[in-house]
Backbone as a ProteinNet text record, in pm:
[ID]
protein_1_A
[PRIMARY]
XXXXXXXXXXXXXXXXXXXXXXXXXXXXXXXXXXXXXXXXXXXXXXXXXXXXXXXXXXXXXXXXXXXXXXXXXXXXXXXXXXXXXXXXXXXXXXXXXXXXXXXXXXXXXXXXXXXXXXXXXXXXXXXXXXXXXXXXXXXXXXXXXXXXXXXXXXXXXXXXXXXXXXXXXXXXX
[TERTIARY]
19422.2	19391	19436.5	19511.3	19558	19478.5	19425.1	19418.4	19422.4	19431.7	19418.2	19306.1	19276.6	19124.9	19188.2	19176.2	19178.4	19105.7	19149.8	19031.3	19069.2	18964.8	19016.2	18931	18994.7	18924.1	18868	18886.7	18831.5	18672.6	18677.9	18521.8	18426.7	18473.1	18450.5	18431	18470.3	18483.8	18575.8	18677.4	18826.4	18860.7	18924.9	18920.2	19035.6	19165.2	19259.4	19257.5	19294.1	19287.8	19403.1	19400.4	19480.5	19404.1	19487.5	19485.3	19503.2	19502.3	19512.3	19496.3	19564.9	19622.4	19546.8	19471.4	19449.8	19465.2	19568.3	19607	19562.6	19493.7	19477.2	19633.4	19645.6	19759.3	19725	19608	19525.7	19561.7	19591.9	19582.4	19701.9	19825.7	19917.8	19965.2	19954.6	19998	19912.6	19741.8	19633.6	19656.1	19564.2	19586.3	19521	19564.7	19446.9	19380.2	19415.5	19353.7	19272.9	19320	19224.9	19080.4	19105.6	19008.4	18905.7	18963.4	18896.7	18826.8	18887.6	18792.1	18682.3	18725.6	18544.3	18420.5	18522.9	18374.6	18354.3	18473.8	18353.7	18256	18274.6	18211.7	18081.4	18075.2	17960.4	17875.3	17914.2	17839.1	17806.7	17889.3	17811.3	17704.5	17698.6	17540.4	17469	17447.4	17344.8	17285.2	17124.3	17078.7	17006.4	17058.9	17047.9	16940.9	16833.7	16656.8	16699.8	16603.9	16573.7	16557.6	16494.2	16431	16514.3	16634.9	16750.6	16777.5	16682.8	16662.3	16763.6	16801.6	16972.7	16890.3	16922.8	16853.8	16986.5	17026.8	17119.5	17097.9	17104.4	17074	17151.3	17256.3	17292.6	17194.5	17146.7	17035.1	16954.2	16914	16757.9	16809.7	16902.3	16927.3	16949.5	16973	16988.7	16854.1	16796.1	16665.5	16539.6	16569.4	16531.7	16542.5	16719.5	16791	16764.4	16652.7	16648.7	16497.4	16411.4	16292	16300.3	16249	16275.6	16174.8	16027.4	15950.7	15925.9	15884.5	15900.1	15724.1	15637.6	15529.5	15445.7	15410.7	15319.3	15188.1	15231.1	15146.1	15064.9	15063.3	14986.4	15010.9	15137.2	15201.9	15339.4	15327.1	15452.9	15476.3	15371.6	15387.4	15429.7	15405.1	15428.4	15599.4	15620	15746.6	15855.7	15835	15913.1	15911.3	15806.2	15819.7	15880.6	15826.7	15975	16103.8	16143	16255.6	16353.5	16267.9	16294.3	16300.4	16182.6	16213.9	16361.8	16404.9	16486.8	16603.2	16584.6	16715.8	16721.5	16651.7	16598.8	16532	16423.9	16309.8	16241.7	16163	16086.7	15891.3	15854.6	15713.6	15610.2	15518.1	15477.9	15309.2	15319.2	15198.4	15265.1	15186.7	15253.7	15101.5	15113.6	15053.7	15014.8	14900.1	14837.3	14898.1	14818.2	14854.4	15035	15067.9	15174.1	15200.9	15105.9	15092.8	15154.5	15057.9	15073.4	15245.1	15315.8	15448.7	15535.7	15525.3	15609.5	15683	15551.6	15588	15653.7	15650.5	15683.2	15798.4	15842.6	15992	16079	16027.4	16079.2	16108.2	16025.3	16035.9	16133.7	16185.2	16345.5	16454.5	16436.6	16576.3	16586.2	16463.7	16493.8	16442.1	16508.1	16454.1	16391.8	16317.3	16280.2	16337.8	16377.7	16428.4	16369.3	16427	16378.2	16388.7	16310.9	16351.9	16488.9	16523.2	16742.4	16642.3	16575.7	16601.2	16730.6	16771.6	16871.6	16997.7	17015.4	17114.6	17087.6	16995.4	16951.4	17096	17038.4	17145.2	17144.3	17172.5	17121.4	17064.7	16944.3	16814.7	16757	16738	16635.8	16554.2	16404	16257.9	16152.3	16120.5	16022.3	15860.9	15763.6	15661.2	15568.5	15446.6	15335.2	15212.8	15158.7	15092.6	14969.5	14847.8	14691.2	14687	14613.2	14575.5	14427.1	14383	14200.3	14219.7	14306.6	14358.4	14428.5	14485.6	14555.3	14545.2	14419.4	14383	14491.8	14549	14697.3	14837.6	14827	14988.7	15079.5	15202.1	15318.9	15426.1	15460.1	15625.9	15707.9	15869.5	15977.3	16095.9	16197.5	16333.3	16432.5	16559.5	16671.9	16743.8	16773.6	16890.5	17027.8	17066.1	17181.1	17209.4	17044.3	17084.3	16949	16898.1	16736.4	16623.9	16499.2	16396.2	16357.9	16324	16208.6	16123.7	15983.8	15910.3	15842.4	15733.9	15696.6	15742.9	15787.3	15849.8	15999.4	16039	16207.4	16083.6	16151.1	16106.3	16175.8	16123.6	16208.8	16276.3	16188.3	16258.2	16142.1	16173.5	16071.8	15951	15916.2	15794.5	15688.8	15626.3	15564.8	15413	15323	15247.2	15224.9	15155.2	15150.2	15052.4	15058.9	14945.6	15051.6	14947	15046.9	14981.5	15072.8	15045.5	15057.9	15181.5	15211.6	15246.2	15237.9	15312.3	15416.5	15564	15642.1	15688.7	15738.7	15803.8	15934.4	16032.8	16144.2	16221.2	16279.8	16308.2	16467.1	16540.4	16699.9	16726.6	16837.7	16823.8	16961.3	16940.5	17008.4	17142.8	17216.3	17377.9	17440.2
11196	11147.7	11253.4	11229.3	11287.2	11260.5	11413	11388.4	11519.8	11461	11606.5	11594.2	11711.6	11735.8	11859.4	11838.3	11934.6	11994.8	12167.8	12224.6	12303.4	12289.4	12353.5	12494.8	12614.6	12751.9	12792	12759	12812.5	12718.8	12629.8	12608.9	12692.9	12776.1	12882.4	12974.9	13048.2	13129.6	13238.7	13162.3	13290.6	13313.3	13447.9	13516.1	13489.8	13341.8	13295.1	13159.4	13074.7	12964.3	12914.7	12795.7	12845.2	12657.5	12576.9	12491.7	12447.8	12445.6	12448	12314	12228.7	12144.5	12249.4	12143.4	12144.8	12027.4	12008.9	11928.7	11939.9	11813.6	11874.7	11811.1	11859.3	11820.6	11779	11733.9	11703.4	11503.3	11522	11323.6	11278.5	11314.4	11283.9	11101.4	11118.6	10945.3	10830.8	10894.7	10770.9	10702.4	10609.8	10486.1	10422.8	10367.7	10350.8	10223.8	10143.6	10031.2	10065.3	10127.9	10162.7	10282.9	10309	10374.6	10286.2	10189.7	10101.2	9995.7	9913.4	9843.3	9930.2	10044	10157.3	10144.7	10156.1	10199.8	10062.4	9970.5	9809.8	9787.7	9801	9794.1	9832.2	9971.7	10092.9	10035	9984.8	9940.9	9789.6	9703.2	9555.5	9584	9683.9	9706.7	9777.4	9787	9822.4	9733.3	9664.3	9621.6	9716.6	9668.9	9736.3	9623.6	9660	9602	9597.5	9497.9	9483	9601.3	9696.4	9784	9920.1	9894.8	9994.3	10082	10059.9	10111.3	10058.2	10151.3	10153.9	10149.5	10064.5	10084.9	10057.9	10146.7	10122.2	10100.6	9934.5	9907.6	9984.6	9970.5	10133.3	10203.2	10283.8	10406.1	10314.7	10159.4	10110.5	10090.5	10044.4	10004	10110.5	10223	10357.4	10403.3	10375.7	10441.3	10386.5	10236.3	10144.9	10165.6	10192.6	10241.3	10342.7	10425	10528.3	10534.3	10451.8	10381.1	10325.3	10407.4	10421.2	10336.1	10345.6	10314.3	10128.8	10121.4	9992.2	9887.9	9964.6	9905.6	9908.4	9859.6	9904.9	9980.1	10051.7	10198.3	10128.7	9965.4	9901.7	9977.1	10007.7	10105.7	10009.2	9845.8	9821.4	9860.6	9874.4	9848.3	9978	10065.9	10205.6	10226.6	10178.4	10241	10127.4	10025.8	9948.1	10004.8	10089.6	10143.7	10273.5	10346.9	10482.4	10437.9	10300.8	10289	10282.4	10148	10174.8	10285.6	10376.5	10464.7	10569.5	10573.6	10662.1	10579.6	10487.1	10402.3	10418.1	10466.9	10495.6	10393.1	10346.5	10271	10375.4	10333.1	10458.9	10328	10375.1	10304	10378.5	10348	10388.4	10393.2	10234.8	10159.3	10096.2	10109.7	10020.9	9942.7	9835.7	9759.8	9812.4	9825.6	9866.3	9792.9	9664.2	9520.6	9510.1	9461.1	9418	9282.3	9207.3	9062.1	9080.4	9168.8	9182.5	9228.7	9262	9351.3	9286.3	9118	9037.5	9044	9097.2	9116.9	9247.9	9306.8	9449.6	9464.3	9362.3	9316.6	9317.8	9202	9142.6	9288.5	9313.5	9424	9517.6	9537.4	9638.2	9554.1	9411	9373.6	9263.6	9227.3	9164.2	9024.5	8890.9	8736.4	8689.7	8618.4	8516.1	8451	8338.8	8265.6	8180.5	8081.2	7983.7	8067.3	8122.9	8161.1	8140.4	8252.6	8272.3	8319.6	8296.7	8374.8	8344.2	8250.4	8212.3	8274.9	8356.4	8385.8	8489.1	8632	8711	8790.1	8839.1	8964	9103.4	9199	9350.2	9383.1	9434.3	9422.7	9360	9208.4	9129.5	9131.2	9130.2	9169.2	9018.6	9009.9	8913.6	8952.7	8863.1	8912.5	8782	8824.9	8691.6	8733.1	8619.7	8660	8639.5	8700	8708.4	8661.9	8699.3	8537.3	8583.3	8518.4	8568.7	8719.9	8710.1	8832.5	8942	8909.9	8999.6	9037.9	9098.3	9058.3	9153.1	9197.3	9287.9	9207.4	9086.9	9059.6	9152.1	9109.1	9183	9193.9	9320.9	9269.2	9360.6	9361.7	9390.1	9394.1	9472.4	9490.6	9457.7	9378.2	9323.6	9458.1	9577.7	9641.8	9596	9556.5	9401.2	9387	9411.2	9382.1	9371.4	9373.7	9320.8	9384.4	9312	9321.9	9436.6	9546.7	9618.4	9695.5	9730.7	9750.8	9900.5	9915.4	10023	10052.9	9937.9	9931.3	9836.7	9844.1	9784.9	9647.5	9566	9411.1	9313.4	9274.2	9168.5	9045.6	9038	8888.3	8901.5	8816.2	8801.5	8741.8	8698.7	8609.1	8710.7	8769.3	8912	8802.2	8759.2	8730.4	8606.9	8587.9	8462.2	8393.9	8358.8	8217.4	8116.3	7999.5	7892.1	7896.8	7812.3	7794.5	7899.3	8041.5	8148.4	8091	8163.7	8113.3	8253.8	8262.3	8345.9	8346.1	8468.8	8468.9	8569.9	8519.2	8641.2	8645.6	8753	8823.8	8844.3	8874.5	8912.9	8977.7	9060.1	9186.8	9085.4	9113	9068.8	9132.9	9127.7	9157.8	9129.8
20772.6	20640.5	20541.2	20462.5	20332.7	20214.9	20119.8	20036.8	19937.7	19785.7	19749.2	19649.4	19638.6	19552.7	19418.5	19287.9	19147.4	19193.2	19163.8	19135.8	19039.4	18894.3	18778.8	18770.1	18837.9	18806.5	18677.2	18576.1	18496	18469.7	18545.5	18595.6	18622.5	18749.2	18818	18751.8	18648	18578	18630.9	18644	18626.9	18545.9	18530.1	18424.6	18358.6	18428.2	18380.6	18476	18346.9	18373.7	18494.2	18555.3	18655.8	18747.3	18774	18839.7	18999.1	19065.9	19214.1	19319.2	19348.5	19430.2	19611.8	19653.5	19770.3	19839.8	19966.5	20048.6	20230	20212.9	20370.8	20456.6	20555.7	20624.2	20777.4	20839.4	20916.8	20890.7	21006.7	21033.1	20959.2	20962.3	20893.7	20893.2	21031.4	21046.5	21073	21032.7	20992.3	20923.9	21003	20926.5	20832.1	20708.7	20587.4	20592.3	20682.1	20703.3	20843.3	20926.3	20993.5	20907.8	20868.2	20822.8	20681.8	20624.4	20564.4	20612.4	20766.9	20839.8	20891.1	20935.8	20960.5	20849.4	20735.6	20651.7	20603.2	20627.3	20572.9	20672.5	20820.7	20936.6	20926.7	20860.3	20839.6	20712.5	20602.6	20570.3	20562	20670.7	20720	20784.4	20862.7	20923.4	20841.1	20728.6	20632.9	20584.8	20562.5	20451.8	20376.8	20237.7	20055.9	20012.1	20038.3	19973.2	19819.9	19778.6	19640.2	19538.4	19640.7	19571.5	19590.4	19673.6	19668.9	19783.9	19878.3	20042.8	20117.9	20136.9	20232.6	20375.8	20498.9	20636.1	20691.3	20776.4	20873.1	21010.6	21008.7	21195.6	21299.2	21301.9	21393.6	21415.6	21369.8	21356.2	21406.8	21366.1	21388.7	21547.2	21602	21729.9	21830.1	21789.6	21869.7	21877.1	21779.6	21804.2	21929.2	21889	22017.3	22157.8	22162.1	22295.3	22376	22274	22304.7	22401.2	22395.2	22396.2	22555.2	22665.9	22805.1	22897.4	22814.5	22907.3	22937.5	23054.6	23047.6	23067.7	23005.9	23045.9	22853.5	22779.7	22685.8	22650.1	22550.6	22563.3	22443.1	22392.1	22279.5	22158.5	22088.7	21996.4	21945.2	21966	21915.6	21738.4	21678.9	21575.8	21507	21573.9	21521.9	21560.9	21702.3	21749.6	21709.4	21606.4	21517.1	21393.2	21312.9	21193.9	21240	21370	21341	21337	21439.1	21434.3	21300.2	21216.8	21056.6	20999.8	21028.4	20910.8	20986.4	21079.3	21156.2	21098.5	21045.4	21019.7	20820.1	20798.8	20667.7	20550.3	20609.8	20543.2	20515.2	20371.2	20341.7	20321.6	20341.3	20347	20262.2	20114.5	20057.7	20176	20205.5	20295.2	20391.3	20521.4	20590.3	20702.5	20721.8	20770.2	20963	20969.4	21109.4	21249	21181.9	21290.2	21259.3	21409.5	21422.3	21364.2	21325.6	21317.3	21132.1	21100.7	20961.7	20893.1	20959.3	20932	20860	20844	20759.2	20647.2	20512.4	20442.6	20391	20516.2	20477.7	20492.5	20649.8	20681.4	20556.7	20449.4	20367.2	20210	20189.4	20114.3	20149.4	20252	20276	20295.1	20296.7	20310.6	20428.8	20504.3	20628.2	20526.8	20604.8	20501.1	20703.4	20687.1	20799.4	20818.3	20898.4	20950.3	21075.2	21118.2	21226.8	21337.5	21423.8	21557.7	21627.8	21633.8	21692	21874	21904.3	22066	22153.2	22147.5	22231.1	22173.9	22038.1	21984	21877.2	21957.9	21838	21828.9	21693.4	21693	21648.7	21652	21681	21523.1	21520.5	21438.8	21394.4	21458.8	21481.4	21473.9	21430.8	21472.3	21493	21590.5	21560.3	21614.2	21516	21553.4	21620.5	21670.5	21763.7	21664.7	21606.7	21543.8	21650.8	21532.2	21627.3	21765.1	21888.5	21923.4	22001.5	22067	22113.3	22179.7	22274.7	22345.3	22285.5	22176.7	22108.6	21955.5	21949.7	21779.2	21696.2	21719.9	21714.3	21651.9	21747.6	21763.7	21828.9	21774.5	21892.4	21743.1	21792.6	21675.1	21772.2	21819.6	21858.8	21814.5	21829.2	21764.3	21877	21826.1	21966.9	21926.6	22045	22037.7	22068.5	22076.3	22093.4	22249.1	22342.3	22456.7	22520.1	22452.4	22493.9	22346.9	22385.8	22268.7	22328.4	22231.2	22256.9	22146.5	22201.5	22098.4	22109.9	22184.2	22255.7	22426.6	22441.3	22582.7	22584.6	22673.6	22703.4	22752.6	22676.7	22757.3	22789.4	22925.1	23014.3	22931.3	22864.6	22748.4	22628.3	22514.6	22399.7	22450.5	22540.8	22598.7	22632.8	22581.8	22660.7	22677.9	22612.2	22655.4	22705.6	22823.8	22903.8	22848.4	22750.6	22696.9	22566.4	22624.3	22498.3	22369.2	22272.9	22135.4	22059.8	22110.6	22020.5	21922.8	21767.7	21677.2	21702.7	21651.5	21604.6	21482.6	21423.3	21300.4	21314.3	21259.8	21333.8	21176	21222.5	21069.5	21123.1	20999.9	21083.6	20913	20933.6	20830.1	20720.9	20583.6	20528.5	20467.1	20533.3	20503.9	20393.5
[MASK]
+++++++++++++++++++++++++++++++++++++++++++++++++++++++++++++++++++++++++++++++++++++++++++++++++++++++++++++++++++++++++++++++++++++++++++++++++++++++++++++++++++++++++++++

């Protein structure tokens, strides 16, 4: 990549004025379209909130990936807000219950939508709200190869009882 940068010394305070051309000569035969599909790329996986919060799913999906264990330590809700904030959500308040996380979704940039399970896509979140057994709920993030929350999980179905409701969120681009 070529470029050159002014630098006007008497900024600096030289004691004669004096202009200076710096060229790097590094990457001569890059490519500028290759290097412009990168950074449109880089920032298609960003959602830019209302309120001006840059979150980069990259970061939210690495952080997930990173997330080994495979049994629940009952912490989804926490190890979905580090993931955010590692992705750079900033949270003035943030909601205890997992059930509750909706609107908070919505406040950085994520909109709801009809349930995608059959077709999520990488920073996904969906949550289970209340139920007798779970006065908690559940919320989880898709690293673009499975859900996980406090644990790597086998599929979105984690708890075995009927009449879950879900709500799934997908980040707005």
């Amino acid at each position: 990549m070529a470029y050159d940068h002014n630098v006007n010394m008497s900024e600096v305070y030289a004691p004669v004025q004096s202009n200076i051309v710096i060229r790097s000569q590094s990457g001569k035969n890059s490519n500028k379209n290759t290097e412009s599909k990168s950074v449109q790329t880089s920032q298609k996986n960003k959602i830019i909130a209302s309120n001006g919060q840059r979150i980069d799913i990259n970061k939210f999906t690495n952080f997930l990936q990173g997330i080994s264990s495979y049994s629940s330590s009952q912490k989804c809700a926490k190890s979905i807000r580090l993931a955010l904030e590692s992705a750079g959500a900033q949270f003035q308040s943030h909601p205890v219950a997992a059930a509750d996380w909706g609107n908070t979704l919505m406040k950085i940039g994520y909109r709801q939508i009809n349930p995608k399970f059959d077709a999520p896509k990488e920073g996904d979140i969906y949550i289970i709200d209340r139920t007798g057994k779970h006065v908690y709920g559940h919320i989880a993030g898709f690293n673009g190869k499975q859900w996980v929350s406090d644990f790597k999980q086998k599929s979105y179905d984690v708890y075995n009882e009927k009449g879950l409701t879900y709500k799934y969120y997908r980040p707005s681009f």
